[in-house]
N, C-alpha and C positions, 0 to 999 in steps of 0.2 A: 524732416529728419534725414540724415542725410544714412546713404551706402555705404555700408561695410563694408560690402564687397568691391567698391570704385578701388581703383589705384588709380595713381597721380600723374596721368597720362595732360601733359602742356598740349591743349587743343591747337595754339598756335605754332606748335613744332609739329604734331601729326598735320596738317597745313601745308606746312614749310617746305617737308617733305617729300609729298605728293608731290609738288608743283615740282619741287628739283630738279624729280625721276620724269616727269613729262609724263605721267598718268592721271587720265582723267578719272573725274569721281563714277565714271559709267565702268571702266578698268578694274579699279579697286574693288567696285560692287561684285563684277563678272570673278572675280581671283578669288574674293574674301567671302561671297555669299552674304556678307550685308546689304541692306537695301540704300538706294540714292539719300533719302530720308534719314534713317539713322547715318553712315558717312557726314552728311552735311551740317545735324544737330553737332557731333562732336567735334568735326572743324571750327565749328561757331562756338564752341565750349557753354552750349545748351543743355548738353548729357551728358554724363559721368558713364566712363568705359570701364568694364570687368576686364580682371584680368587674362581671363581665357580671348576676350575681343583685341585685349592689347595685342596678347602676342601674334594672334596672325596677322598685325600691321607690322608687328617686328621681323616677323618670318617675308612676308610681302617685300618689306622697302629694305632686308639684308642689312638692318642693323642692333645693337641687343635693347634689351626691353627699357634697361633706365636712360637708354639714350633718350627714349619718348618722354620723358621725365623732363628732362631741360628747357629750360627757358631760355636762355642766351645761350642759341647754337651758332649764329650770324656773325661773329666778330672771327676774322678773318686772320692769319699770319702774315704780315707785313714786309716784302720782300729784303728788307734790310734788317732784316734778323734771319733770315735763314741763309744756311751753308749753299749749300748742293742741291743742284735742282736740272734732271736732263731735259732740254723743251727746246725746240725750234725757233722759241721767241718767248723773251722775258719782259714781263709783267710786274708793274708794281704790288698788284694783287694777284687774286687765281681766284677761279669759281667757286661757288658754292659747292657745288657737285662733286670738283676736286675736295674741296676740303672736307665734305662726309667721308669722301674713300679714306684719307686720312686721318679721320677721328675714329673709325672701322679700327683701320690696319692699328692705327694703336691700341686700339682693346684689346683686340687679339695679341699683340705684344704685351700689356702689363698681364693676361691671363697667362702668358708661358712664363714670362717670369717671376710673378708669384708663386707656380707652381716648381720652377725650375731652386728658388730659393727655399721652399718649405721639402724639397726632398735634398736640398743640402749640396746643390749641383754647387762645383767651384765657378768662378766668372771666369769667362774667355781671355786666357791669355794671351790668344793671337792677333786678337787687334790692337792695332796699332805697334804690331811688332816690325812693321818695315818703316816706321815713321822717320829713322836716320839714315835710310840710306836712300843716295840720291842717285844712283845708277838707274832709268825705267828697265832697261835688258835683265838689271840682276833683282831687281822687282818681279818683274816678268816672270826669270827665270826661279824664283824663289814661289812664286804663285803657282806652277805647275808641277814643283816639287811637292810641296804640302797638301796639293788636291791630288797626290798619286794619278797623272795621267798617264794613261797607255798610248802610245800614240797607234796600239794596231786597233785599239777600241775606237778613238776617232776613227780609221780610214773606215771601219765595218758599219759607218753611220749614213744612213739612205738620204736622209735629207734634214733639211734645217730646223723641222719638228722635234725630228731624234735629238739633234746634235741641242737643242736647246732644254729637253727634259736630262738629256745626259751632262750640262754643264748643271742643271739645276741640281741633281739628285748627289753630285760630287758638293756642290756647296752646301744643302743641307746637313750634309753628314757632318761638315765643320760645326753645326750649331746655328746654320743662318735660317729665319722664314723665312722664303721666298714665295710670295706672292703676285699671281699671272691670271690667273682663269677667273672663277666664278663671286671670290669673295667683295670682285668693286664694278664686274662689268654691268652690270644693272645700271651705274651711272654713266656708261656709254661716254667718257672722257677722251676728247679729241683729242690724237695723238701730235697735234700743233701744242697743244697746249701742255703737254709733259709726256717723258716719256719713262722716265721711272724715278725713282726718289731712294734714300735709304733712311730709316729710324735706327739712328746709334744705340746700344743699346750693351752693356759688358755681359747682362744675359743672355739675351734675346733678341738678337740684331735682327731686324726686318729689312729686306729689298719689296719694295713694291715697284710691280712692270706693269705697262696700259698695253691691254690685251688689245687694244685696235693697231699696236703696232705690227708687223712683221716678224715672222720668227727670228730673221736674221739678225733685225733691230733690236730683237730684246736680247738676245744671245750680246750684242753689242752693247748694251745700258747694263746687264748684269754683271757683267765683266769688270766696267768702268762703277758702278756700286760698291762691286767687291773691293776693289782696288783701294777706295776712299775707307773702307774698312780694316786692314791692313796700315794703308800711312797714316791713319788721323790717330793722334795723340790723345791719351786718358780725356783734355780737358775738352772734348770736341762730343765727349760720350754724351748719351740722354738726350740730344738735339736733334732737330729733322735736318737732313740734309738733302738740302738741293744744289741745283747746277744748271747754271749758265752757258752756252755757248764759250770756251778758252780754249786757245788751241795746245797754253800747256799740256791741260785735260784729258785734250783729245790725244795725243800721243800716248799717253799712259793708256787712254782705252785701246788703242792699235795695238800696241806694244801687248796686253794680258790677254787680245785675243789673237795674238800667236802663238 
């Protein structure tokens, strides 16, 4: 007869998981308080998990509970569907690892915008408000108008830490996530392999930065995120964007971090 109290925890996704994050099942026992024995029955989908059991694998591996729920988490984004992507070398694919950080960062994205939509917020009218004009200087100079820079608040900034919570804290205020720290470094994603991404989004635009990068570096990828926020046009909304190595690109990044 089966558990009432089981929830529908995919043994071969709690699996999938573990192995992504490079934790052994001796790790998970040491963090979770379960034993090597139970761990192993449920990876082998031998025993059915409570939900009090789920959630400290969902607390553990930094993702939300119906994540564990899935069965086809492995099908991958195909480099020729995506926009924008910053990395040092492009891939026809991306990791696994990479691609939990961004099924993460997108929950956390439909969560603010369902809540951003049921308290009746209007959608962002500044993206894609510089998408006609071709000057990068009046781009530029258009970017620093709207973020209210002071430039004696930059010079009072000690170092590249500062100056990166200080560009972040200016574009939040615009409405942007920006995410840096804790909610994807558990997967420990080589900074060869990306260095930040944007989820377009008319509510709830997301920047994601790989915290293994440099402060300077990510002050540098947020800048250039922002930027593709700004010129990309209505139909560009609701898609992940990545980026390539282009040196069009790269000038607009130079040019928004002056």
């Amino acid at each position: 007869m089966a558990n009432n109290n089981f929830v529908p925890v995919h043994y071969k996704t709690l699996h999938w998981i573990r192995v992504e994050l490079g934790l052994s099942t001796e790790k998970v026992s040491e963090k979770t308080g379960f034993s090597l024995e139970q761990i192993e029955e449920w990876e082998g989908g031998l025993s059915g998990i409570t939900l009090p059991q789920a959630k400290k694998f969902a607390k553990l591996y930094q993702v939300s509970l119906p994540f564990l729920y899935l069965e086809k988490i492995r099908e991958k984004h195909k480099a020729k569907s995506i926009v924008d992507f910053r990395s040092d070398t492009y891939k026809e694919d991306f990791s696994d690892r990479l691609h939990l950080a961004i099924k993460k960062a997108h929950e956390r994205q439909l969560w603010m915008r369902n809540f951003l939509q049921e308290e009746n917020h209007e959608k962002l009218r500044w993206i894609g408000s510089s998408s006609k004009e071709k000057s990068v200087n009046n781009i530029a100079k258009q970017c620093r108008e709207w973020l209210e820079v002071d430039s004696r608040e930059i010079q009072s900034l000690k170092n590249n830490k500062e100056a990166l919570e200080y560009w972040i804290r200016k574009i939040e205020k615009k409405g942007v996530i920006v995410t840096h720290n804790n909610t994807h470094a558990v997967y420990k994603i080589d900074s060869k392999e990306y260095s930040g991404l944007v989820l377009h989004d008319e509510y709830a635009p997301l920047i994601l930065l790989n915290p293994q990068d440099g402060f300077s570096r990510r002050i540098f990828t947020l800048m250039h995120e922002l930027a593709h926020l700004l010129t990309k046009p209505e139909s560009c909304l609701s898609v992940i964007d990545f980026r390539a190595n282009d040196d069009e690109y790269d000038k607009l990044e130079v040019r928004c971090n002056n």
